[in-house]
C-alpha positions as CSV (number, residue, x, y, z in Angstrom):
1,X,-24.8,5.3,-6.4
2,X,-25.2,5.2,-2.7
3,X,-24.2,8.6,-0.6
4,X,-21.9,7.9,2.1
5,X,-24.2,8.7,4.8
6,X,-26.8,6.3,3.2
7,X,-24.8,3.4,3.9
8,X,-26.5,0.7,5.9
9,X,-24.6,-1.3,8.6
10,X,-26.4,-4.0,7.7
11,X,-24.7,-3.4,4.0
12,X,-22.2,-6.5,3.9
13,X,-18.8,-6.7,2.3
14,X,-18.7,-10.2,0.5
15,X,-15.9,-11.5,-1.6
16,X,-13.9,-14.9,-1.3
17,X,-14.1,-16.0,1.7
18,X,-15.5,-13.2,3.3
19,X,-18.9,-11.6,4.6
20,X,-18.7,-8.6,7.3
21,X,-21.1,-5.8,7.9
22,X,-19.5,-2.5,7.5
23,X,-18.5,-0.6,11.1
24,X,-20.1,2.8,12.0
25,X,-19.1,5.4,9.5
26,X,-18.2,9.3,9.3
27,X,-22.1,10.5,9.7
28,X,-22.1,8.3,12.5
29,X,-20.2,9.7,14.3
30,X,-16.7,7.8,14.6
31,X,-14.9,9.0,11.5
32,X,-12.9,11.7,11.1
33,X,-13.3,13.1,6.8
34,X,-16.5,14.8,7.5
35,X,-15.5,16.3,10.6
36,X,-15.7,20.0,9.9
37,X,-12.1,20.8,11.5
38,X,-10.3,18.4,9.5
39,X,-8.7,19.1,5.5
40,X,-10.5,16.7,3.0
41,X,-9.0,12.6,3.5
42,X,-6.4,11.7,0.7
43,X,-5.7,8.2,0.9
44,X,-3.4,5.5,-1.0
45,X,-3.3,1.7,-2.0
46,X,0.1,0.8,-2.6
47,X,0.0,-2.8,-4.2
48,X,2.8,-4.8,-5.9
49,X,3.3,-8.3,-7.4
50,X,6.8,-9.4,-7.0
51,X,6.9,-11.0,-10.0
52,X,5.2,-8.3,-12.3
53,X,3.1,-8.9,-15.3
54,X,3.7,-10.0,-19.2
55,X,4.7,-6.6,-20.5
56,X,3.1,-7.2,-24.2
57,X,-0.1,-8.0,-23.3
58,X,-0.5,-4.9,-20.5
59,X,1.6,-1.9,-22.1
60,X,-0.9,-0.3,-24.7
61,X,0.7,-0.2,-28.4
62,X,0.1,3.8,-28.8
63,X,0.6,6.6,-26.1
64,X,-1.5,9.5,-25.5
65,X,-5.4,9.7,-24.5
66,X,-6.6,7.9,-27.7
67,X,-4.3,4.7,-27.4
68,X,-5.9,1.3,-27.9
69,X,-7.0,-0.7,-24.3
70,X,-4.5,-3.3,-24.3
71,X,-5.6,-7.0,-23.2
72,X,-4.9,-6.8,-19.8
73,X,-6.2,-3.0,-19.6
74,X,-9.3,-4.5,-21.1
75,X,-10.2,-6.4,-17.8
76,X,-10.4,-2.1,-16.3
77,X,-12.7,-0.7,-19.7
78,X,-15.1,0.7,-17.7
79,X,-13.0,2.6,-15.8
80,X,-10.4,4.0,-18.4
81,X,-10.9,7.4,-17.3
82,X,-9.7,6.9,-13.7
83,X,-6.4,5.1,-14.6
84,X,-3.1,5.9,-15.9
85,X,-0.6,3.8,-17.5
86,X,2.4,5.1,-17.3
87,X,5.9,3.2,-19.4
88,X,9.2,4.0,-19.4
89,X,9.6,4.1,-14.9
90,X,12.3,2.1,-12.8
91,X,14.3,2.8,-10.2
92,X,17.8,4.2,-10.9
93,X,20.4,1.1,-10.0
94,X,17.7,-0.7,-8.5
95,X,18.7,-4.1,-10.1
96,X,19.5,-8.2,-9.4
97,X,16.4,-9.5,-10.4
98,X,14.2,-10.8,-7.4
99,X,16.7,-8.7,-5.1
100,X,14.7,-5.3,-6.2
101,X,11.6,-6.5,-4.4
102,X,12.0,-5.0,-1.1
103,X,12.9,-1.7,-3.3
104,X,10.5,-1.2,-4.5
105,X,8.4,1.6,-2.2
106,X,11.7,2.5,-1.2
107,X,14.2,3.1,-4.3
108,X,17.1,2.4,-2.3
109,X,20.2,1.7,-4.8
110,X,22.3,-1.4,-4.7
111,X,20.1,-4.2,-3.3
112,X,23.0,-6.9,-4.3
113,X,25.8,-5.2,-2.9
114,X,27.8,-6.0,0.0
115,X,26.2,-4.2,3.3
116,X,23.2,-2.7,1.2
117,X,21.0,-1.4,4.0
118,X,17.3,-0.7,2.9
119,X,15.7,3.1,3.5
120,X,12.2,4.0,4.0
121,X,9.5,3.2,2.5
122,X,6.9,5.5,0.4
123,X,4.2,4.4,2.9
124,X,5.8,5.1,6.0
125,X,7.6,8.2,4.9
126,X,3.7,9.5,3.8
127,X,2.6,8.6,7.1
128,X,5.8,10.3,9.3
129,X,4.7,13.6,7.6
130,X,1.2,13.3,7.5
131,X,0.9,12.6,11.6
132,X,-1.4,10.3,13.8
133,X,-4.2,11.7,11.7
134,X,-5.9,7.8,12.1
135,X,-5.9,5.4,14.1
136,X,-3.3,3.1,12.6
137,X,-1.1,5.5,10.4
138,X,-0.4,2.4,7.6
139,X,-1.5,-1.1,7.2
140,X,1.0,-3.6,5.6
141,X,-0.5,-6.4,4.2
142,X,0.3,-9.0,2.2
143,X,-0.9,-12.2,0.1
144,X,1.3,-15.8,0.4
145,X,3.9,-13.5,1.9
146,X,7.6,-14.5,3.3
147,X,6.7,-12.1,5.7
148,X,10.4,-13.1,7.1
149,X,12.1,-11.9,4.4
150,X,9.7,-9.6,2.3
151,X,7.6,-6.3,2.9
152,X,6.7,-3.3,0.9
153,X,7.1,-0.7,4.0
154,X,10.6,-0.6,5.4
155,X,11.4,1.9,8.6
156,X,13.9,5.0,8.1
157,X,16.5,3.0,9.8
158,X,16.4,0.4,7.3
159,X,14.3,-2.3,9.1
160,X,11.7,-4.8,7.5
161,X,8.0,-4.2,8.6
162,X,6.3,-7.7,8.7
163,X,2.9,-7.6,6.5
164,X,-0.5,-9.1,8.1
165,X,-1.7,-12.1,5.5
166,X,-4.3,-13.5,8.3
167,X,-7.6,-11.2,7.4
168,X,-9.0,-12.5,10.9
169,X,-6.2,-11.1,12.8
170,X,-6.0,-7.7,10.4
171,X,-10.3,-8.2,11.1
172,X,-9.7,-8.3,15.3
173,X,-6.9,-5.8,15.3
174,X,-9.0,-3.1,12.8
175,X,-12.5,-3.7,15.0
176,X,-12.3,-5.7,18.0
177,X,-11.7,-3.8,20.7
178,X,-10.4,-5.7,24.2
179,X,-12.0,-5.8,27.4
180,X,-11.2,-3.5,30.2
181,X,-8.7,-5.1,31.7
182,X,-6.8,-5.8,28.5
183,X,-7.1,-1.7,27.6
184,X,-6.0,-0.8,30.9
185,X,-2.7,-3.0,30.3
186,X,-2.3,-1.6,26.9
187,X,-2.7,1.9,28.5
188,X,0.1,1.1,31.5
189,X,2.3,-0.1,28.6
190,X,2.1,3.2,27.2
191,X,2.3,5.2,30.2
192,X,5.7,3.2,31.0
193,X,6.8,4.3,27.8
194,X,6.3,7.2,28.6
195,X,8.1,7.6,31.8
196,X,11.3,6.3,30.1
197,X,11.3,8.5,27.9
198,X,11.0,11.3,30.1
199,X,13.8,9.8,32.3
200,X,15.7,10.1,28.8
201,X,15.0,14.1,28.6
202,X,16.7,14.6,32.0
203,X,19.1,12.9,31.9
204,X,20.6,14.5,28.4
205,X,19.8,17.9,29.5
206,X,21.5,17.7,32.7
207,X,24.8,17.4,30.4
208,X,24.0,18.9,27.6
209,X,26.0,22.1,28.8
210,X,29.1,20.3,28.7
211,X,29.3,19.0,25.2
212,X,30.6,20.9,22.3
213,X,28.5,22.7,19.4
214,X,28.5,19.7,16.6
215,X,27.8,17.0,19.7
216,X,24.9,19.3,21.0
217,X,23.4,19.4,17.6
218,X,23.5,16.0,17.4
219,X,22.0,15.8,20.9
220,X,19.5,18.5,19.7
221,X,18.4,16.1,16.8
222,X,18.4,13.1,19.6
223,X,15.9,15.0,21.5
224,X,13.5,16.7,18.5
225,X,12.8,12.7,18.2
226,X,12.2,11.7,21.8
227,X,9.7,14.4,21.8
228,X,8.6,13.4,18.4
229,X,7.9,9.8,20.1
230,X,6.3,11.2,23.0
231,X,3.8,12.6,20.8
232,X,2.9,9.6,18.9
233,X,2.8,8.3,22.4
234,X,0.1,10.4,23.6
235,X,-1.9,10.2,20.6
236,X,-1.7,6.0,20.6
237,X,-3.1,6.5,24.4
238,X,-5.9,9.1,22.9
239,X,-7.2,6.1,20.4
240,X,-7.4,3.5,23.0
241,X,-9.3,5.4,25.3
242,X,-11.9,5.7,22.1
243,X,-14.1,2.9,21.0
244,X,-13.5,0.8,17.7
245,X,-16.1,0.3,15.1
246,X,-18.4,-2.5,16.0
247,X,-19.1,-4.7,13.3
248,X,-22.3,-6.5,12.5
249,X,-20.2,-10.2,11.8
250,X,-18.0,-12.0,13.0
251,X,-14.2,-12.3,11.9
252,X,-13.6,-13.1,7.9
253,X,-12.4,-16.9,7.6
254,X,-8.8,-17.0,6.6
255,X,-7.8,-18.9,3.3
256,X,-4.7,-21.6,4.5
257,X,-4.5,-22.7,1.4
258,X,-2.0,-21.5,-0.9
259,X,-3.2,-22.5,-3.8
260,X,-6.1,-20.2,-3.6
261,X,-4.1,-17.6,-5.0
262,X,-7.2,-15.4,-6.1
263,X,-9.5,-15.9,-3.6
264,X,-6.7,-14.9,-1.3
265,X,-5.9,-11.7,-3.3
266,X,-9.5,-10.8,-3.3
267,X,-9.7,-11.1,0.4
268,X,-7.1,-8.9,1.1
269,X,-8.3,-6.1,-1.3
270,X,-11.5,-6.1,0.4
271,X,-9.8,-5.8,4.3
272,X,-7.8,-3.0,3.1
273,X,-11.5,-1.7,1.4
274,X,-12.8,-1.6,4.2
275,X,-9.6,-0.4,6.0
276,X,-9.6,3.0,3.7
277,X,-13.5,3.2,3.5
278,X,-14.2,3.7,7.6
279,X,-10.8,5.9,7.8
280,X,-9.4,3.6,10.5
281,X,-5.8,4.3,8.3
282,X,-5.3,6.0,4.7
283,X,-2.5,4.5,3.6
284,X,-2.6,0.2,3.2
285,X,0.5,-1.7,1.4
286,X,0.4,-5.0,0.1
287,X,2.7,-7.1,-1.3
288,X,1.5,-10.0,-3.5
289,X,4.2,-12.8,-3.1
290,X,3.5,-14.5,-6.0
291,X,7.6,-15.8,-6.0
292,X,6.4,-17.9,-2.7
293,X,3.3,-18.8,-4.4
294,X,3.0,-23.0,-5.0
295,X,1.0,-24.3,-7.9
296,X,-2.4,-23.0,-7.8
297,X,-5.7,-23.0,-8.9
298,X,-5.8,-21.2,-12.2
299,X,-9.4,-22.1,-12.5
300,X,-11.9,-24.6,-10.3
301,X,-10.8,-27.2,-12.2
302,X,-7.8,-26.3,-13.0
303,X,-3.8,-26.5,-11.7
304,X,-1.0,-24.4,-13.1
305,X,1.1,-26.7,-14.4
306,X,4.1,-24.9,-12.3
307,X,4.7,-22.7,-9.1
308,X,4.3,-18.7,-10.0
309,X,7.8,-18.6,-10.4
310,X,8.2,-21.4,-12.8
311,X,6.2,-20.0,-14.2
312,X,7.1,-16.6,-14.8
313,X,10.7,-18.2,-16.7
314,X,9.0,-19.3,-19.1
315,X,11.5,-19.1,-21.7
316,X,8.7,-18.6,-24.4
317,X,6.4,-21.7,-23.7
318,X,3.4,-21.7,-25.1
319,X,2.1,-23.0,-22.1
320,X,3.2,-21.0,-19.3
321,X,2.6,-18.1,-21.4
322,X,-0.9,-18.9,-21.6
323,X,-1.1,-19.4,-18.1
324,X,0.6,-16.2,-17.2
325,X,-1.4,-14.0,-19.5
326,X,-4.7,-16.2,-17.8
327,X,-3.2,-15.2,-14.6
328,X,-2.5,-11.7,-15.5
329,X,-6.1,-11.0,-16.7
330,X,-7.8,-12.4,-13.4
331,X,-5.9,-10.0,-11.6
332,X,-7.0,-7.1,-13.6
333,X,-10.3,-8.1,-13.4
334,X,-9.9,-8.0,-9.3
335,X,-8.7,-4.1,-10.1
336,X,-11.6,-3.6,-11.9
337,X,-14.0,-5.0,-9.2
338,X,-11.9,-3.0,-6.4
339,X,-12.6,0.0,-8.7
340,X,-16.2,-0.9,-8.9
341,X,-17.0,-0.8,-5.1
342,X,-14.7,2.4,-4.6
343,X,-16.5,4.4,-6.9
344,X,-19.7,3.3,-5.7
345,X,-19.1,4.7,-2.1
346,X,-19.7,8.5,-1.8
347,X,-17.7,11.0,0.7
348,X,-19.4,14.1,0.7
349,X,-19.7,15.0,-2.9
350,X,-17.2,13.3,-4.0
351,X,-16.4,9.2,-4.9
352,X,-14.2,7.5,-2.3
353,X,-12.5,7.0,-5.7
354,X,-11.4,10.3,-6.4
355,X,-9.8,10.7,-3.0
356,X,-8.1,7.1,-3.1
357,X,-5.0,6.6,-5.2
358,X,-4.1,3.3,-6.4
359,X,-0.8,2.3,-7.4
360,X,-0.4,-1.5,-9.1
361,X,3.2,-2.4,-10.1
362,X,5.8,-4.2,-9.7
363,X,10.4,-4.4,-9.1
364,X,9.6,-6.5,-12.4
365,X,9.6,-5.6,-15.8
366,X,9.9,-9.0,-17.3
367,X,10.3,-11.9,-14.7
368,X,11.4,-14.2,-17.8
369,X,14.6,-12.4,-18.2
370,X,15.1,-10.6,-14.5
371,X,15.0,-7.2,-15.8
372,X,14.3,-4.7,-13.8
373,X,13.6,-1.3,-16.2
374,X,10.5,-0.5,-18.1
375,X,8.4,-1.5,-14.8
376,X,4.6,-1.9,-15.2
377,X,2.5,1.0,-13.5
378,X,-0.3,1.7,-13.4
379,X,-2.1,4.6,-11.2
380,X,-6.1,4.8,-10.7
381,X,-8.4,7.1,-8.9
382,X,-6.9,10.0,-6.6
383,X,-8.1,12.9,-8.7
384,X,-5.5,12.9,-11.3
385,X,-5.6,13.8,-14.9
386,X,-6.3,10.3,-15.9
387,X,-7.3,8.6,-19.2
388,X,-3.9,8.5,-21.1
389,X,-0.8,6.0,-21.7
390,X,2.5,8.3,-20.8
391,X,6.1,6.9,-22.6
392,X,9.4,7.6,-21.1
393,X,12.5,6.2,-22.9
394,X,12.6,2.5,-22.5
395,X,16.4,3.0,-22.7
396,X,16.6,5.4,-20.4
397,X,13.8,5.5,-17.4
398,X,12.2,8.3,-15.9
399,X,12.7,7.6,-12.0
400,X,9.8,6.2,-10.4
401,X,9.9,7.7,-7.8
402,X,8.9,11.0,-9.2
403,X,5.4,9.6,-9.6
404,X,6.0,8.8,-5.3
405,X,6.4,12.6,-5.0
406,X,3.6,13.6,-7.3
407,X,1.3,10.7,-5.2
408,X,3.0,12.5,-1.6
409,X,2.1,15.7,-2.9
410,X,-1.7,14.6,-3.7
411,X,-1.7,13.5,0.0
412,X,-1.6,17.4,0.7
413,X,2.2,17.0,1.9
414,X,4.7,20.0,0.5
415,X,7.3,17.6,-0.7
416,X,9.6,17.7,-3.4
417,X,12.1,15.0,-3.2
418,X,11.7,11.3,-2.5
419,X,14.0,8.3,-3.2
420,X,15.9,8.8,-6.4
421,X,13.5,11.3,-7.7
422,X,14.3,14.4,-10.2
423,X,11.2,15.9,-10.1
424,X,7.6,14.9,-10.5
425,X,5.2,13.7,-12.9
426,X,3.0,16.9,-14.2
427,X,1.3,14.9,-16.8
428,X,-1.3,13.3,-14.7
429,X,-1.3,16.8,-12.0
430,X,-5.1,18.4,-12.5
């Protein structure tokens, strides 16, 4: 096990496709957990596969603390005493199949209706009440990703947030920093916002006096989030007047190919590794788009025989099955390795593990038939009271997101309600 402030720059990241030297850390100086002013870092990894898993082969047969790994939960032995599985979760009238898929950090009902508008996300909700406590509040990310048309992390108006799939752009925007000239523009920018919105606060206030007591409330709540913008303002202004992390490498290469389904999942759980690890953000989405994924290669020398979501219908062939469940386990087994390096890094005297939760699930419980109940979760790291298989109904879900406000409250955040939620999940609360 290697402390924290042990860690050598010259230590190198290196997974498909990439090899990166890890930037300047806390006890160097630039981060902020071991600052002595700042509350302990809680952090999330919010990762979902649009297409799900096979539920046999990843739900354990018995519940409790002594239930049987399953086959997928195999792949994650080593660490069975930092997850939870958890059956028996959806979201309340979160149905339509592939239409859930944009639900599912948000829980907003009706995604097939007419003029179904989309609510915020868990990620950027966490990061509204948690404040500019990093330099990039969230990271969205994503792997083979409509980025057009898909995203975990949704705005409170509604609004898609595009996720990053290029790991050299994620790589330039997390370390690079511009020259002079290109941080003086970036501060004018800022400063211009600025000034409009301080032309915004006179001009309401000069006739605010004239408007009745439900309009001025209104105008009240119009103002709280000017000023709530200004802030952010000043803050963004306060990070580019401070240096990035300087890297030891180069950018990452970026894999083009979509067939390289793995290597391209891998790649992306190592950015937003890294991302969490030198507390440049502490909460990272990603979305793996395995509905847009082509035929890929299942092995070196091996094609699936379909595109992912051919796949996934697979109506009970023996074939696709076994090419699912192969699928399946390789992911896992990128968990496990994720799990690995996390627990390896120290923070003080604790792992980076047990401040990092990990949420892997999916708007799917079973592709092959569009159903959306009975969703497959799975929560590691963060502390919990892990090392046990919790059941809910499988004919009548507990919400999921009561585990969102159990995970919001591990952030250190005094909520009590999120999405659909009812209450929270007090089996896996220390």
């Amino acid at each position: 096990m290697i402390r924290r402030g042990e860690i050598s720059r010259r230590r190198f990241l290196r997974g498909a496709g990439v090899s990166l030297a890890l930037p300047l850390l806390d006890s160097q100086g630039l981060g902020a957990a071991q600052r002595a002013d700042v509350d302990v870092p809680r952090r999330m990894l919010l990762i979902s596969n649009n297409l799900g898993v096979l539920p046999k082969p990843f739900f354990p047969a018995e519940s409790g603390r002594d239930y049987k790994l399953s086959p997928y939960l195999s792949e994650l032995a080593d660490f069975r005493d930092d997850f939870t599985v958890i059956s028996g979760l959806s979201h309340p009238d979160v149905d339509g199949g592939h239409s859930s898929e944009n639900c599912f950090l948000t829980a907003a009902r009706g995604p097939t209706k007419s003029g179904f508008r989309n609510t915020i996300s868990l990620d950027q909700f966490a990061a509204e009440r948690l404040g500019p406590v990093t330099r990039f509040p969230t990271l969205n990310l994503g792997v083979n990703i409509d980025k057009a048309n898909r995203s975990l992390s949704w705005t409170r108006d509604g609004v898609l947030l595009p996720a990053e799939d290029s790991a050299s752009t994620l790589y330039r925007k997390l370390f690079v920093q511009g020259d002079q000239a290109a941080v003086r523009r970036q501060l004018n920018t800022l400063d211009e916002r600025g000034s409009i919105l301080d032309t915004l606060l006179d001009d309401t206030r000069q006739f605010r006096s004239h408007l009745g007591r439900d309009d001025q409330s209104r105008l009240d709540q119009y103002l709280t989030s000017i000023r709530e913008m200004e802030e952010r303002l000043h803050t963004a202004r306060q990070w580019e007047l401070r240096p990035k992390p300087t890297p030891a490498q180069g950018p990452p290469d970026d894999i083009l190919d979509r067939k390289l389904f793995f290597e391209k999942f891998e790649l992306m759980l190592a950015m937003a590794r890294v991302a969490l690890e030198t507390d440049l953000t502490r909460i990272v989405t990603l979305m793996v788009d395995a509905f847009a994924t082509p035929v890929f290669k299942l092995h070196p020398d091996q094609n699936t025989t379909d595109d992912y979501h051919n796949l996934s219908h697979h109506g009970q062939s023996e074939s696709k099955v076994q090419q699912l469940q192969d699928t399946d386990r390789q992911q896992m087994a990128l968990l496990g390795r994720l799990f690995r390096q996390i627990a390896e890094i120290r923070e003080g005297e604790d792992r980076l593990f047990d401040r990092t939760m990990i949420l892997f699930g999916s708007n799917m419980g079973d592709a092959n038939t569009h159903d959306n109940t009975n969703l497959p979760i799975l929560l590691a790291g963060g502390g919990f009271r892990h090392g046990q298989h919790i059941v809910f109904r499988s004919d009548h879900n507990q919400p999921l997101s009561n585990l969102f406000v159990t995970m919001l409250q591990n952030l250190g955040l005094e909520e009590t309600t999120f999405g659909s939620s009812t209450g929270t999940l007090h089996e896996i609360v220390p």
